[in-house]
Structures are given as C-alpha cells and as structure tokens.
C-alpha positions as a LaTeX table, in Angstrom:
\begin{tabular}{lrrr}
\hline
Residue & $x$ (\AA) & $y$ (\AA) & $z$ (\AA) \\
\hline
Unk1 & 156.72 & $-23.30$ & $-55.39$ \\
Unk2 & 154.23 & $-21.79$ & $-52.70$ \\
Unk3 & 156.69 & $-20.43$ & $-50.70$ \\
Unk4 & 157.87 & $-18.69$ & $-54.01$ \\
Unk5 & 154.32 & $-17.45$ & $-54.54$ \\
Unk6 & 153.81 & $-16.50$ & $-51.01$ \\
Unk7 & 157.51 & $-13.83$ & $-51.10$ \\
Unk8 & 156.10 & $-12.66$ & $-54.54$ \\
Unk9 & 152.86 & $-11.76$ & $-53.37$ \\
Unk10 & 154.74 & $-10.33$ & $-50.09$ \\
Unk11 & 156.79 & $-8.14$ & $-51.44$ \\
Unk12 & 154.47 & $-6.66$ & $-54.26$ \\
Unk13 & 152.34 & $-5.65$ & $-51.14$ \\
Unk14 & 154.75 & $-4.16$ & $-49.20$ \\
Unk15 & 156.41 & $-2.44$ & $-52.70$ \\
Unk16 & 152.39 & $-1.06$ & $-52.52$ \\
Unk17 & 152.31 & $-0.06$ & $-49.18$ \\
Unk18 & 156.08 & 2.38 & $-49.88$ \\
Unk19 & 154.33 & 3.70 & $-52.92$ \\
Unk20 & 151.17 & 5.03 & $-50.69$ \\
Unk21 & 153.39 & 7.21 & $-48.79$ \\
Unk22 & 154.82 & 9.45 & $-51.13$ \\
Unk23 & 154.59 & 12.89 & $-51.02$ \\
Unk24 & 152.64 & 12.82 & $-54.08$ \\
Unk25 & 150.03 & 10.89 & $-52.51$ \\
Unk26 & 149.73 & 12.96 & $-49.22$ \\
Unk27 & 149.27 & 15.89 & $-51.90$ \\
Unk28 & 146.25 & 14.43 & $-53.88$ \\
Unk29 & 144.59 & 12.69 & $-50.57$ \\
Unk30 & 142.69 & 15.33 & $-48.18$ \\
Unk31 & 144.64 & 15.77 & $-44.74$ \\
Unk32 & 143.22 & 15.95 & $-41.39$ \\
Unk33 & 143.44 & 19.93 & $-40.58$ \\
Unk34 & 143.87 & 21.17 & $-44.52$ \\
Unk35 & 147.70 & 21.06 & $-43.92$ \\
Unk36 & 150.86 & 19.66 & $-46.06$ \\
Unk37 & 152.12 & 16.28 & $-44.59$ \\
Unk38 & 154.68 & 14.60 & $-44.72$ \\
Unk39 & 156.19 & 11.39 & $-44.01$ \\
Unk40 & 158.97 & 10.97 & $-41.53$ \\
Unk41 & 160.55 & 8.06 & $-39.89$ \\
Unk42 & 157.27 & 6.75 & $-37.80$ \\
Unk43 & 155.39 & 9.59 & $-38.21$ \\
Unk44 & 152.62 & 11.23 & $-40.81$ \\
Unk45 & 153.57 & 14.95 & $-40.00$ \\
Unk46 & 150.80 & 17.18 & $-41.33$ \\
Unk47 & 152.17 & 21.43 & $-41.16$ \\
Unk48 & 149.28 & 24.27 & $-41.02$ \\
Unk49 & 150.95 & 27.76 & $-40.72$ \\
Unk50 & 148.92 & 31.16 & $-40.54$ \\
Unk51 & 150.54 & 34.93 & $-39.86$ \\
Unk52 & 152.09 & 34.23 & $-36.22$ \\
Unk53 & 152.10 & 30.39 & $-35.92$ \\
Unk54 & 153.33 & 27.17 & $-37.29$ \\
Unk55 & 151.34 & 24.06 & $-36.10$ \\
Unk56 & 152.39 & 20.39 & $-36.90$ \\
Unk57 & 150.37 & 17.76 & $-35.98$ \\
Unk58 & 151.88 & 14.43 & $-35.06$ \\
Unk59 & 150.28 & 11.12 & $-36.26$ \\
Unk60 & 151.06 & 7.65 & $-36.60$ \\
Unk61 & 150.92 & 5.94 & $-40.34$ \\
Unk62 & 147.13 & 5.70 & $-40.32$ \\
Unk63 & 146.94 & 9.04 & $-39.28$ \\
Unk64 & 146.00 & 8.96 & $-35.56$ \\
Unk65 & 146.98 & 10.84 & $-33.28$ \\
Unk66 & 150.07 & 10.24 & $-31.63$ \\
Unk67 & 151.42 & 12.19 & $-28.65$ \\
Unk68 & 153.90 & 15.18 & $-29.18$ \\
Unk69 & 155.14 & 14.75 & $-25.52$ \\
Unk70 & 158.54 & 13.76 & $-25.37$ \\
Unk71 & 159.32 & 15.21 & $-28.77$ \\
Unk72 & 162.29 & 17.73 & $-29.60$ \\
Unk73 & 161.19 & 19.20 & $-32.77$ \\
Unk74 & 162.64 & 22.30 & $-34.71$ \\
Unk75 & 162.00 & 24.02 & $-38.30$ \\
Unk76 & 164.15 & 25.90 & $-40.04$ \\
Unk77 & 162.15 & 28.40 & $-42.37$ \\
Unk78 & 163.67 & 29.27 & $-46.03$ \\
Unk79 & 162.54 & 32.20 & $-48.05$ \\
Unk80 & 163.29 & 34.77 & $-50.13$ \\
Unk81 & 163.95 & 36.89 & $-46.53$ \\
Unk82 & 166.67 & 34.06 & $-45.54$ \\
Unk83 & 166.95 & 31.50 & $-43.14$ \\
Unk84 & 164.74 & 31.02 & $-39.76$ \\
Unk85 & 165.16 & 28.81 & $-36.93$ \\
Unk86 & 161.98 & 27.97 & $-34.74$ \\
Unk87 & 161.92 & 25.83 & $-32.13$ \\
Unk88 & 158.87 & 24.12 & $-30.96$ \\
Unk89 & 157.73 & 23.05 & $-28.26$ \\
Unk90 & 154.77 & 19.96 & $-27.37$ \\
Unk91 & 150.79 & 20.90 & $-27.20$ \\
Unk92 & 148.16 & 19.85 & $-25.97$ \\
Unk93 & 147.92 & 16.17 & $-27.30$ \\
Unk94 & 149.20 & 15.46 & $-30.84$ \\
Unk95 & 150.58 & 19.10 & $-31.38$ \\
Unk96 & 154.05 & 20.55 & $-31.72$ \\
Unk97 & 154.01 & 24.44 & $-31.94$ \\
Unk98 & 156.00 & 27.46 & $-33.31$ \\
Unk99 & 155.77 & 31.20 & $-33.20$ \\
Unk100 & 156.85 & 33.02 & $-36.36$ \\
Unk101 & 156.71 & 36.20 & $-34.47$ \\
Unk102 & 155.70 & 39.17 & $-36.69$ \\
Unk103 & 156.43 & 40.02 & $-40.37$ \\
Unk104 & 156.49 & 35.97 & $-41.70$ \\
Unk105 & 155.29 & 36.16 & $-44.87$ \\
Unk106 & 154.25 & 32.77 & $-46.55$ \\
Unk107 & 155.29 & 32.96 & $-50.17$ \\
Unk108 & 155.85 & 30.67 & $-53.45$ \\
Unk109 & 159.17 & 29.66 & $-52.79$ \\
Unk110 & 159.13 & 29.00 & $-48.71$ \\
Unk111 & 160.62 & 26.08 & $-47.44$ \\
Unk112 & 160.18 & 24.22 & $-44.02$ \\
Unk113 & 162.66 & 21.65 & $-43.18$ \\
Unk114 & 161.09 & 20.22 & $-39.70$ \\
Unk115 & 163.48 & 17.91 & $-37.18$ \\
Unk116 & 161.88 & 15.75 & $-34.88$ \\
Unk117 & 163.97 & 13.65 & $-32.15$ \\
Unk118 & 161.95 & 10.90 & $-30.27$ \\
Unk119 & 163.01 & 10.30 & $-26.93$ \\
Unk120 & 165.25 & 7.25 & $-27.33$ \\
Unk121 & 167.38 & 9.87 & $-29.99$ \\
Unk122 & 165.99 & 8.76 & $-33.48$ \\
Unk123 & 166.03 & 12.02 & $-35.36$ \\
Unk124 & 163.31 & 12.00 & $-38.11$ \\
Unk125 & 162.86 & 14.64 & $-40.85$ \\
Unk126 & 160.39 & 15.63 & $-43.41$ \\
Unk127 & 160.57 & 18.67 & $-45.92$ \\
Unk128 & 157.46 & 20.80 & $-46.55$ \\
Unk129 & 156.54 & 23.15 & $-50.00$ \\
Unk130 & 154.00 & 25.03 & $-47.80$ \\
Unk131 & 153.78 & 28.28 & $-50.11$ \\
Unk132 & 153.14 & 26.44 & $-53.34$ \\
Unk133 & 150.61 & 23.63 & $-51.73$ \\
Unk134 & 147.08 & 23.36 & $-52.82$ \\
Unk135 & 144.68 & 21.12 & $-50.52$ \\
Unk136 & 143.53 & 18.99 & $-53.07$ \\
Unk137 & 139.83 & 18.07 & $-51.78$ \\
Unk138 & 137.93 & 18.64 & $-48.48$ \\
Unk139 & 136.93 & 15.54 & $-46.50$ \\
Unk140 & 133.44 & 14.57 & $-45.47$ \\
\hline
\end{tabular}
C-alpha cells in the first residue's frame, strides 16, 4: 500500500514537472534576455531577433547556460515574403547566431522553426511565434 502511495505521488510530480514546460508557461514567466523560448529535447531555447540578427540562447532546463559549442543549429524563417534558411553558427558561450541580412521584416504572422543537432546526432526542435509574442513581465 506504500509502494502504491509512493508511484502515485511520483507520477503526479513528474505529470507537474511536463506541465511547467509548456509553451504557455515560458509565455507568462519572464525570460532571461526578453526573448520567446522554447522547449526542445534538453534544451530551454530562448530566440531574440532585431533588424540584421537572430540570437538564440542555449540553456539547460533551469535555464543556465549551457554551451553552444558543438551545436549544428539552423532556422528556417516563414513570412508573408516566403521561406528563409539561416544557418547559425556557435558564440561566444551559450549563443548560437544568425544574420538576416537586410530587408527582414518581423511581422504578425512570422514563423521560426529552429533545428539543433548535438554532437552525438540527436536533432532537437522547437517552433517560435516571434512576431505575435508579448514579454509578459520584466524580471528583477
């Protein structure tokens, strides 16, 4: 009967611990650089872009930084201009960067699907809504 307590209790916890990483909860929880992040495979991936540049920076499941060295990582951008591919290449520490060259335009309906292979070949992925996300608080 303990043991039957014990699994209960077990897997209501870990049912708890799924449910924190959501993408709704990464949207109403403040992120580390005012990005979107995601979840994906091992990683909390949190994406900043601005006019030239797409940033991601790579953290572990309680948000520390883990290194991007090693990492193969690649967006592909949708918008109402089409379809671009970006590859990007490892930073300084937890970073993995992009140049969107000139004329990106962020808009309502943009789209970043970001692939990230780890060096012993697990491919991860996470989707990002970057055009219509609001940072929902800033943190102190």
């Amino acid at each position: 009967m303990l043991l039957r307590r014990f699994l209960t209790s077990l897997l209501l916890i870990l049912v708890s611990a799924v449910h924190a990483h959501d993408n709704s909860y990464f949207d109403n929880n403040p992120s580390p650089h005012g990005g979107q992040v995601r979840m994906a495979g091992p990683f909390h991936l949190e994406l900043t872009l601005d006019q030239d540049a797409l940033t991601v920076y790579v953290m572990n499941h309680a948000n520390k930084p883990e290194t991007s060295q090693g990492l193969d990582a690649s967006a592909v951008i949708l918008d109402s201009q089409g379809k671009t591919r970006l590859q990007l290449v490892p930073g300084e520490g937890n970073v993995l960067e992009g140049d969107l060259g000139d004329g990106f335009r962020l808009t309502q309906e943009t789209l970043v699907m970001l692939m990230v292979k780890t060096p012993d070949g697990k491919q991860h992925q996470a989707r990002f809504t970057p055009g219509s996300y609001t940072p929902c608080c800033d943190e102190d």
